[in-house]
C-alpha positions as CSV (number, residue, x, y, z in Angstrom):
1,X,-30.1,10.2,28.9
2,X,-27.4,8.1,30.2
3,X,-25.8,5.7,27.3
4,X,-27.5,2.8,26.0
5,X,-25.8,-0.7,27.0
6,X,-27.1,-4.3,26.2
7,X,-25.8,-6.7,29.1
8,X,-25.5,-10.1,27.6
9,X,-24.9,-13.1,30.9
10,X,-23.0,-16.1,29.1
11,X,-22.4,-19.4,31.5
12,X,-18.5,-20.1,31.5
13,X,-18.6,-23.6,32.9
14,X,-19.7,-24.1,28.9
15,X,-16.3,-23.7,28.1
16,X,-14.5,-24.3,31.2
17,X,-15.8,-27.8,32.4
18,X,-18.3,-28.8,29.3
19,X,-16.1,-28.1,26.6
20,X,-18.1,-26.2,24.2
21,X,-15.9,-24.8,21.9
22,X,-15.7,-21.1,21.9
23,X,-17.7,-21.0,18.0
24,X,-20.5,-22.4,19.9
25,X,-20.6,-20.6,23.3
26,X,-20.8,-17.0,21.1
27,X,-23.1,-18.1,18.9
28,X,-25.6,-18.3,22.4
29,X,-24.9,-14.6,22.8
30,X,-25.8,-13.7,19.0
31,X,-28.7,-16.2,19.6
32,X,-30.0,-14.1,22.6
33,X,-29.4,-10.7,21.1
34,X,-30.6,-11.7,18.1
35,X,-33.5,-12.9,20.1
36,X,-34.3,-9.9,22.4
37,X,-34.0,-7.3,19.9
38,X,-36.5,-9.3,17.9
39,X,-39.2,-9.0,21.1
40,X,-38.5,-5.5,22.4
41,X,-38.1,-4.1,18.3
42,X,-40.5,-1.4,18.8
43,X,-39.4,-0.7,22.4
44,X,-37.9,3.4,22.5
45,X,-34.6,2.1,23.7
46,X,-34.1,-0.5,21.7
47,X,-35.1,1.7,18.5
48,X,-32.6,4.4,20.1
49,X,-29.9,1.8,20.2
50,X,-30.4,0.4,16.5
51,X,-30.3,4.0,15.4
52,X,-26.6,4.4,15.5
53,X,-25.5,1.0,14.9
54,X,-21.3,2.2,14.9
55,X,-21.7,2.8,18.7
56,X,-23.7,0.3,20.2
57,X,-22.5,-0.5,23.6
58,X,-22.7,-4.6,24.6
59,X,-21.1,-5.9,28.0
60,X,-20.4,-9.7,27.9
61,X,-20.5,-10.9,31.2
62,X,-19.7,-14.5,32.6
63,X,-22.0,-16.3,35.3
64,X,-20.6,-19.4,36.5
65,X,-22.9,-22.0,35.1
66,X,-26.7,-22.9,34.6
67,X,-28.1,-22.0,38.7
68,X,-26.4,-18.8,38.7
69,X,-28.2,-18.0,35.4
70,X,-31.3,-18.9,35.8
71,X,-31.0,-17.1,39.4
72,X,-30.5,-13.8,37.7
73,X,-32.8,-14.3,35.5
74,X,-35.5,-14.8,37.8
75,X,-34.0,-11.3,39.3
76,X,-34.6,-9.6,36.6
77,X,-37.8,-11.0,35.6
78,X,-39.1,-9.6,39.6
79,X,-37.7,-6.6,38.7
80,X,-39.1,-5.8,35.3
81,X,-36.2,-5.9,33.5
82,X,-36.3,-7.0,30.1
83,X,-34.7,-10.0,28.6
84,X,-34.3,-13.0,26.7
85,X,-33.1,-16.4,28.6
86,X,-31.9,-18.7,25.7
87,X,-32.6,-21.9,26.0
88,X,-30.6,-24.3,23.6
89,X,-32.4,-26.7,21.8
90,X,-32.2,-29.7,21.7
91,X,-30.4,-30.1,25.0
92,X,-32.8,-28.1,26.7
93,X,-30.5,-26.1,28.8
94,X,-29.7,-22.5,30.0
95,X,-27.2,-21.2,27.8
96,X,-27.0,-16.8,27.7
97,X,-29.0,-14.3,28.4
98,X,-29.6,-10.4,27.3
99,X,-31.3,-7.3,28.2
100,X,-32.9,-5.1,25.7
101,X,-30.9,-1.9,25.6
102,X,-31.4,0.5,28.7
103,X,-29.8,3.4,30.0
104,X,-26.6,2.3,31.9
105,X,-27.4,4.0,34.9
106,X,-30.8,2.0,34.8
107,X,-29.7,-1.6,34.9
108,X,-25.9,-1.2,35.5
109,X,-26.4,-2.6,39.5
110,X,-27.8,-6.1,38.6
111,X,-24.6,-6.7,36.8
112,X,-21.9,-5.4,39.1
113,X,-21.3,-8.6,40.9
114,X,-20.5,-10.5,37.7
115,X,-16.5,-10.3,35.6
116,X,-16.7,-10.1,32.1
117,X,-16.6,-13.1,30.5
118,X,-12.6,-14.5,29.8
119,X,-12.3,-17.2,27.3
């Protein structure tokens, strides 16, 4: 099997032209992850994943802003892959999103357009 790898999508226009301070744009990602690993627990990859938690593999990956999220999202969601959108209360906005674990060589193409995320 090829190696497990959570993908987690974080807007940088949060920090880049809305100011969020850096504290609060990675606590969307543990918010997500958090969040997805909760809703695929008993999911084979995701138990795979948590079984050897000293190499868990995350890519953090930056998207522009809110559109461009919620674009891939609805990607994903036509395409059956799993994943949480969080949506921050109470400003009711797009904030991160994250797979469930999959084999890299599964899900690695609907990330290959996107940088990792620079703060």
């Amino acid at each position: 099997m090829s190696e497990l790898v959570q993908y987690v999508v974080v807007r940088g226009d949060l920090l880049k032209t809305m100011g969020w301070p850096i504290g609060a744009v990675i606590a969307q990602a543990c918010h997500a992850c958090t969040a997805v690993t909760h809703l695929f627990y008993n999911d084979s990859y995701t138990q795979a994943y948590l079984a050897n938690l000293d190499v868990m593999h995350k890519v953090v990956l930056e998207v522009p802003d809110e559109t461009s999220l919620n674009d891939l999202c609805l990607k994903l969601l036509n395409e059956d892959i799993h994943h949480k959108l969080w949506i921050e209360q109470p400003e009711n906005i797009s904030t991160c999103l994250a797979t469930k674990p999959y084999p890299k060589n599964k899900v690695q193409s609907y990330f290959k357009k996107y940088k990792l995320l620079k703060l």
